[in-house]
C-alpha positions, 0 to 999 in steps of 0.5 A, spaced: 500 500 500 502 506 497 505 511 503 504 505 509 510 501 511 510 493 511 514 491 517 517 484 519 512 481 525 519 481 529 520 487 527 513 490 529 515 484 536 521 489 537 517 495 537 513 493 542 518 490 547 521 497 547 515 500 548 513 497 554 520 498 556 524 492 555 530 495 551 533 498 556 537 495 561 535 494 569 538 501 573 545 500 576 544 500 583 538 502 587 531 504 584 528 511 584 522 515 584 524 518 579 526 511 575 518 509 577 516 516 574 520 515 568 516 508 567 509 510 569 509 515 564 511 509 558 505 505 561 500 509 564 497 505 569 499 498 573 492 494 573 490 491 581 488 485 582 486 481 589 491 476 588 497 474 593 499 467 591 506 470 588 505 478 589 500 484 587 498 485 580 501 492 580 508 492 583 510 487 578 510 490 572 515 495 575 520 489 578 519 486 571 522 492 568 526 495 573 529 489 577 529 489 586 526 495 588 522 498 594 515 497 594 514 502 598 516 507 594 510 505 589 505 505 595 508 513 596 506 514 589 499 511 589 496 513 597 502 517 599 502 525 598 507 531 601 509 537 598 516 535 598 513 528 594 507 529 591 503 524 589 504 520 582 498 516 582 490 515 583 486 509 582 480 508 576 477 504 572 482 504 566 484 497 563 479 494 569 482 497 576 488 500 575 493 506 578 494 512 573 498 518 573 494 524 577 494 528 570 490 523 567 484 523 571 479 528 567 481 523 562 478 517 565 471 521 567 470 525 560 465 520 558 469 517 553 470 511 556 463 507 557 460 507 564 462 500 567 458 495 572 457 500 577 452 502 572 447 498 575 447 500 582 444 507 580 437 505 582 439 504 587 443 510 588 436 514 585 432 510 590 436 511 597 439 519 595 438 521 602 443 514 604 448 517 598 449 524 602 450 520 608 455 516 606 459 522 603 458 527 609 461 521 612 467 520 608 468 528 608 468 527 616 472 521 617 476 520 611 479 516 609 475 510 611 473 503 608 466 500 607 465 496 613 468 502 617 462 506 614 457 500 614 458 500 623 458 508 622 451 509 618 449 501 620 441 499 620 436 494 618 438 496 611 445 496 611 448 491 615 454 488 613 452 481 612 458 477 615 460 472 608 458 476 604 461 476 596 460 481 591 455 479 589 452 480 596 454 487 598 451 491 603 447 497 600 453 502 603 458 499 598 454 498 593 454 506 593 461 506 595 462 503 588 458 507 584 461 513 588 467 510 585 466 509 578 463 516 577 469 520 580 465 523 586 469 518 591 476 516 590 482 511 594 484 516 600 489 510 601 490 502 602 491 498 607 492 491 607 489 492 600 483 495 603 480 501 599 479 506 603 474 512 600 476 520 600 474 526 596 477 527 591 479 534 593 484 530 598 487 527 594 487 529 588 493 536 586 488 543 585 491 543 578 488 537 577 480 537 579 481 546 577 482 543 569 476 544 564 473 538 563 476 535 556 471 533 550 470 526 550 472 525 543 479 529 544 480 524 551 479 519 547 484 521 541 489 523 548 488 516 550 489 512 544 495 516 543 498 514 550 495 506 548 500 507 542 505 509 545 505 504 551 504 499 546 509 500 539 505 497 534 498 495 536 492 494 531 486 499 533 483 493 538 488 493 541 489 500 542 481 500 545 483 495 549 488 499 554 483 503 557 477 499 555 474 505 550 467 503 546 469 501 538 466 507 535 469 512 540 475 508 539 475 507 531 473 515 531 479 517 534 483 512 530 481 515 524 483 523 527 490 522 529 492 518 523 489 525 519 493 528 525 499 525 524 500 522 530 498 516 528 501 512 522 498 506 519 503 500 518 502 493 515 504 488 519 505 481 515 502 476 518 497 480 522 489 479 519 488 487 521 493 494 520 497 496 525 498 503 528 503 506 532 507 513 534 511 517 528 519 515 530 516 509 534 523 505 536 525 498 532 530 496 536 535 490 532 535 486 538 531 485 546 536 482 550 530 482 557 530 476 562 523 477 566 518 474 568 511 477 567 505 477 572 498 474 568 496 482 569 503 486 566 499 490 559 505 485 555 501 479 556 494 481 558 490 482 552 491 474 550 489 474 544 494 480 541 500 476 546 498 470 541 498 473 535 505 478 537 509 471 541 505 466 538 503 463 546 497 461 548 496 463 555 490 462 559 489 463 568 487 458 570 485 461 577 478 459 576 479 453 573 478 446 577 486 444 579 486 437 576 484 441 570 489 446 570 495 445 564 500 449 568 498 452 575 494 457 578 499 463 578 503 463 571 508 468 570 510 468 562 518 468 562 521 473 557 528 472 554 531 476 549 525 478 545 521 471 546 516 468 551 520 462 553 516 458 558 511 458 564 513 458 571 508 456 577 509 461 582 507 462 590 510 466 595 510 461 601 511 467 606 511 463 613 517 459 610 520 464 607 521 461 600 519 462 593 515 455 591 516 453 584 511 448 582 511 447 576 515 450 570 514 448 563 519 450 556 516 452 550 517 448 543 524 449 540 527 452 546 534 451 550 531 448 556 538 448 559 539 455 557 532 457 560 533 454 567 539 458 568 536 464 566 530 463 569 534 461 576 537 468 576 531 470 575 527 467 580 534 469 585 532 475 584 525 475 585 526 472 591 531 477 594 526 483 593 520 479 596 525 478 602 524 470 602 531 466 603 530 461 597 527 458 591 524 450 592 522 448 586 516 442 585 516 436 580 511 439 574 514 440 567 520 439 563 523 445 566 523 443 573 529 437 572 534 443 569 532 450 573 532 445 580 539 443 577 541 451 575 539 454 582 542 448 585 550 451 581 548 457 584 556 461 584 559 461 590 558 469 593 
């Protein structure tokens, strides 16, 4: 096609792994925030999620890329502020659950993304509105403050917290909590032990922020699907709608705008079924010399179907499927080596014992296991020095077992 580029899938597999921050090597000494700003202004939000098995969702990401570093420093970044260290971050609903920098929040409640699923608890919100003011007159009090705190604060017959209970089973209070959330009216004061803890956003956000004018859906969907192919290096326009989960018409329009602009430029992939996008000057390194392993959430992998079609691997969680079911485990970090997703690693944080348990690990086709299990060992090495556990056991499933337990078994001496 006259005026597109056609590029290599190795090519295009490059772009993205150095968009996503794996063509520069780990920070020789201790990581700062200034590193970690440097990283969230490529990746734009780290996803949350429940799980502990190995380690939260949204601080692997950052160890993926920039090696052992203190989580304390990303949790001043997302429920911490001073003068002196302002905060960086704020949770919203962006992929799903995420942190994103504070300057992306008018962005986020422009209404360029769909309302999600705390739309259906606006009948609830419209029949109890005398309850909605009590529960934000009570967060303005006692802020920050978690659902079950405010439950005892403003409790009833009607909105007694019902002990078991599971999300599908929440009281009325969080349940406006929730859509308080989802419209901006509430955000996250602060976390502890992974609790939300609900604020205004006028506490928690920087002035400059909640005094900005508010940004035209078309044009916030046009500043995030720049920043989604900045993020992604080379993405079709499903993908580029994925980052933050935009609707496809919002999405295709804005598309179409800033290829119009120049902001955007179409590339031909070859062996992609639909045309690529990616930022003017978008880097294509010649090599990716990364080691890392990817938590199931990491915006690298997490769209299954892209991370399909850019590494030819098929990965599936299997938290929810039955464990005599599950092909690898319950926790499965893809390994990355060089530009390739090489293996699969089943990984648990056993904490009391202070190790990190591997009970499976699995090759892919065509790879050099032995060469894997010594990379992959360092690797492990390293994760277990940051998460402060005293060494790696391995278990007994999968090819890579045998190798990797013979690999950290060579461990060099000092």
């Amino acid at each position: 096609m006259a005026g597109v580029d056609t590029i290599t899938a190795g090519a295009a597999k490059r772009s993205v792994l150095a968009a996503q921050g794996f063509a520069e090597g780990r920070p020789v000494g201790a990581v700062t925030r200034r590193h970690l700003g440097r990283l969230l202004g490529r990746l734009r939000l780290l996803q949350l999620d429940s799980v502990n098995v190995a380690v939260r969702a949204h601080y692997m990401p950052v160890f993926s890329r920039l090696g052992g570093y203190s989580r304390e420093l990303l949790d001043g970044a997302a429920w911490a502020h001073s003068a002196r260290r302002p905060r960086l971050l704020v949770e919203y609903w962006a992929h799903e659950a995420s942190l994103l920098p504070v300057e992306d929040w008018p962005l986020l409640l422009s209404k360029a993304k769909r309302p999600g699923w705390w739309r259906h608890y606006r009948e609830l919100v419209e029949r109890e509105s005398a309850l909605v003011d009590e529960v934000l007159a009570a967060v303005k009090e006692v802020g920050p403050v978690g659902a079950g705190t405010l439950e005892e604060l403003l409790g009833g017959p009607g909105q007694a917290r019902v002990k078991g209970g599971s999300w599908w089973n929440r009281s009325d209070v969080k349940r406006i909590c929730e859509y308080l959330f989802g419209t901006g009216e509430l955000t996250t004061g602060a976390r502890v032990n992974f609790q939300r803890l609900y604020d205004l956003p006028e506490r928690v956000l920087p002035p400059s922020v909640l005094a900005a004018a508010p940004v035209d859906p078309d044009e916030a969907a046009r500043q995030l699907i720049a920043q989604a192919a900045a993020a992604l290096g080379v993405a079709t326009e499903t993908d580029l709608r994925d980052y933050y989960r935009l609707g496809p018409e919002v999405s295709r329009r804005a598309v179409h705008d800033l290829v119009a602009d120049g902001q955007l430029e179409r590339v031909e992939v070859r062996g992609w079924a639909k045309p690529g996008y990616r930022t003017p000057g978008a880097r294509m390194p010649r090599k990716i010399r990364a080691r890392a392993l990817l938590c199931p959430f990491d915006p690298l992998v997490w769209e299954r179907s892209r991370t399909e079609r850019i590494f030819d691997f098929r990965y599936r969680i299997e938290i929810y499927t039955p464990a005599e079911k599950r092909e690898h485990g319950y926790y499965v970090f893809p390994f990355l080596l060089g530009d390739s997703l090489v293996g699969r690693v089943d990984l648990k944080a056993d904490r009391a014992a202070g190790v990190l348990r591997v009970p499976g690990a699995f090759s892919e086709p065509g790879t050099r296991t032995e060469e894997v299990a010594t990379e992959l060992a360092e690797e492990l090495r390293l994760m277990a020095d940051w998460l402060e556990l005293d060494d790696v056991l391995v278990g007994e499933r999968g090819d890579l077992i045998a190798p990797l337990a013979r690999a950290l078994a060579t461990r060099p001496a000092g």
